[in-house]
C-alpha positions in Angstrom: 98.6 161.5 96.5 100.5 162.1 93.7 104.5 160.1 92.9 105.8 163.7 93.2 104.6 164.7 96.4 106.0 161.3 98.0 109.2 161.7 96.2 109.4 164.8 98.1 108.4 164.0 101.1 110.3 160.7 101.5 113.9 162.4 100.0 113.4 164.9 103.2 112.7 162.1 106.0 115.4 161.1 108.0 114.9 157.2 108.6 115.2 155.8 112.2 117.6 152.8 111.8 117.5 150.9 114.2 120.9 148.6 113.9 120.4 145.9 116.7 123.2 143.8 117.0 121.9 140.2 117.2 118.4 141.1 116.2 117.1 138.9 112.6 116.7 141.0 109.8 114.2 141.6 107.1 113.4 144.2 104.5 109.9 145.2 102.5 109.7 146.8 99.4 107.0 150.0 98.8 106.9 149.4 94.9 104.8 152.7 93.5 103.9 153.5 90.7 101.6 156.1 89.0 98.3 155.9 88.6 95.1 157.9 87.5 94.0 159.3 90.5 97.0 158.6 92.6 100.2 156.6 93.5 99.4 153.0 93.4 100.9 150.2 95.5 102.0 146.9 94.9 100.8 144.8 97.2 100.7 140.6 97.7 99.0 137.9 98.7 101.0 135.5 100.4 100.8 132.0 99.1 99.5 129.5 101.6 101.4 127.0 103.6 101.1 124.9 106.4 102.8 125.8 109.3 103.6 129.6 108.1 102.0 132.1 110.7 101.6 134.7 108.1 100.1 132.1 105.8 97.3 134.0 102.6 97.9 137.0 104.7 98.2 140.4 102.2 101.6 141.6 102.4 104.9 144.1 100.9 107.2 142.3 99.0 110.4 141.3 100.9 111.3 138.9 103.7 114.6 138.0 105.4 118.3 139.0 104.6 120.3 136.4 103.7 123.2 135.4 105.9 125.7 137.5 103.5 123.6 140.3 102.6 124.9 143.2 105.3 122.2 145.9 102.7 118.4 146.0 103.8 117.7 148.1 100.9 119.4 145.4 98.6 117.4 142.3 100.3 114.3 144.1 99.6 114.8 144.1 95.6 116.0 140.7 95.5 112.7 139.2 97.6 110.6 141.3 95.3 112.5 139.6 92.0 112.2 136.7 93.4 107.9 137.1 94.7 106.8 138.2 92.0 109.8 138.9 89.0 110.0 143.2 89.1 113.9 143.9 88.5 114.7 147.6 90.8 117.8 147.2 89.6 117.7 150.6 87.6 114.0 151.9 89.8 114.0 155.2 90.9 114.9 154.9 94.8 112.4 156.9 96.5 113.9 156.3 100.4 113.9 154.4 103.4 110.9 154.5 106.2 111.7 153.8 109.9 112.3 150.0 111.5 110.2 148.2 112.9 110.1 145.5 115.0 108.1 142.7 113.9 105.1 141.0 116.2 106.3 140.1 119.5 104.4 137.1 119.9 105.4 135.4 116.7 109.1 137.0 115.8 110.4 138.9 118.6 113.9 139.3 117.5 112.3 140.1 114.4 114.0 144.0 112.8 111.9 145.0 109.7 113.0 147.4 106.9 111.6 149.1 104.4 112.4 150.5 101.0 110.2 152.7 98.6 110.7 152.6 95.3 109.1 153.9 91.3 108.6 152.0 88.8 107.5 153.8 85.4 104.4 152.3 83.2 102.7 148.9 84.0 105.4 146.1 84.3 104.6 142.6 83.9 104.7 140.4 87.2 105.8 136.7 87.2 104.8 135.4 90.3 106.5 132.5 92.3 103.8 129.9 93.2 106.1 128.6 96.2 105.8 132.0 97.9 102.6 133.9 96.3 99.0 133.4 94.8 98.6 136.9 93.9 99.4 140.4 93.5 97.8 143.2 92.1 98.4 147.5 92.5 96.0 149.2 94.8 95.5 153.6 94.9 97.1 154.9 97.9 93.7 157.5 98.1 92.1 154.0 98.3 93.3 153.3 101.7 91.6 156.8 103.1 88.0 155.0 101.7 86.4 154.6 105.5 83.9 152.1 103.4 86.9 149.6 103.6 87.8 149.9 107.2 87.2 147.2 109.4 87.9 145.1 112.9 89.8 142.0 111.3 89.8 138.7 113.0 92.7 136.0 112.5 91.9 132.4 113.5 94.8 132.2 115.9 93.2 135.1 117.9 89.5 134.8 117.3 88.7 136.9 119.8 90.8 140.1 119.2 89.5 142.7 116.5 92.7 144.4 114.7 92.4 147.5 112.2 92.3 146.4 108.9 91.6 148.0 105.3 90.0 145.6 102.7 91.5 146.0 99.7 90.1 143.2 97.5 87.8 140.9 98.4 86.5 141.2 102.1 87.2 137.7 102.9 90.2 137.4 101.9 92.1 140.7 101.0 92.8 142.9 104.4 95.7 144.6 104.8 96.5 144.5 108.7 99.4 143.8 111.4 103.3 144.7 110.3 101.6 146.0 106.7 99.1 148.4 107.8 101.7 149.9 110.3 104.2 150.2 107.9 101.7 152.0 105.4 100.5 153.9 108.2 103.8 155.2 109.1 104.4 156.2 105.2 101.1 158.3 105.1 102.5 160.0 108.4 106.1 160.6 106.3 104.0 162.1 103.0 101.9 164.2 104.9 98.3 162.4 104.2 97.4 160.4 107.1 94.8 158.3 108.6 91.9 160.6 109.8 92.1 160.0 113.2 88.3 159.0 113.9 89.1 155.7 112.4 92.8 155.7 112.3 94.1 156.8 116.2 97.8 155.6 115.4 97.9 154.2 119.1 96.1 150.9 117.9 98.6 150.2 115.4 101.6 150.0 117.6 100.8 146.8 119.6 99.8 145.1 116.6 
């Protein structure tokens, strides 16, 4: 899907915000930009750490607000100056998806937001080793490949399969949990989702 299509399909969805008193906050950013065949997506690979639950896992760029920060869409382009050095100070906005909450098992006051943006041309990343090992752009048209769909296993749950899409190197690169519903949910808003065979929406929700 082309940058145009989503910028016109995003600036007519109304977000679902859901403002929880006493719920903890974080915010994503969707940073696109254009590619040859279609929108690309910036996407990261968290760095890894001991005791972090979401440790190497693929990810958005983004994490909590701070304890004075009151804008989600704000926290989101400060997290992704600070991951991996992209200033969307003066990006194109491109609009606001629906909350979610965040896994139930591991956050469960967790509220996550998240913020699309465009970035013109190919702008240098400068990663922060503290929080990631890498980050590279992926095609949006990429995520409909059904070559790259897969049951993804995390050590912590070895014997639960969850929907995943590889999008670098099987072992290591699988987009899956808060991040795949989160995408899922912006294919739904841009009208170009998941084909259902593979991608029933239902198994997202719990995950």
């Amino acid at each position: 899907m082309k940058l145009d299509a989503i910028r016109t399909r995003l600036a007519a969805h109304a977000p679902d915000r859901a403002e929880i008193l006493g719920r903890d906050r974080a915010s994503v950013a969707l940073v696109l930009r254009d590619g040859a065949v279609s929108a690309e997506l910036l996407l990261i690979e968290r760095a890894r750490r001991e005791g972090d639950p979401w440790s190497g896992h693929m990810a958005l760029p983004g994490g909590r607000l701070a304890p004075e920060e009151r804008s989600s869409r704000v926290a989101a382009a400060r997290e992704t100056f600070e991951e991996v050095g992209l200033d969307l100070t003066d990006a194109e906005y491109l609009g606001r998806l629906d909350d979610r909450a965040g896994n139930p098992r591991v956050s469960p006051r967790l509220l996550v937001s998240a913020h699309a943006f465009h970035l013109p041309g190919d702008p240098p990343l400068r990663l922060d080793p503290r929080e990631v090992q890498t980050a590279f752009w992926f095609p949006l048209a990429d995520l409909h490949d059904e070559s790259r769909h897969v049951e993804h296993v995390i050590p912590q749950l070895p014997d639960v399969r969850f929907p995943g899409i590889v999008v670098g190197r099987p072992d290591r690169h699988v987009v899956w949990g808060l991040t795949l519903r989160i995408l899922d949910h912006l294919l739904q808003v841009v009208d170009d989702p998941f084909r259902r065979t593979w991608g029933d929406t239902s198994r997202f929700r719990g995950v």
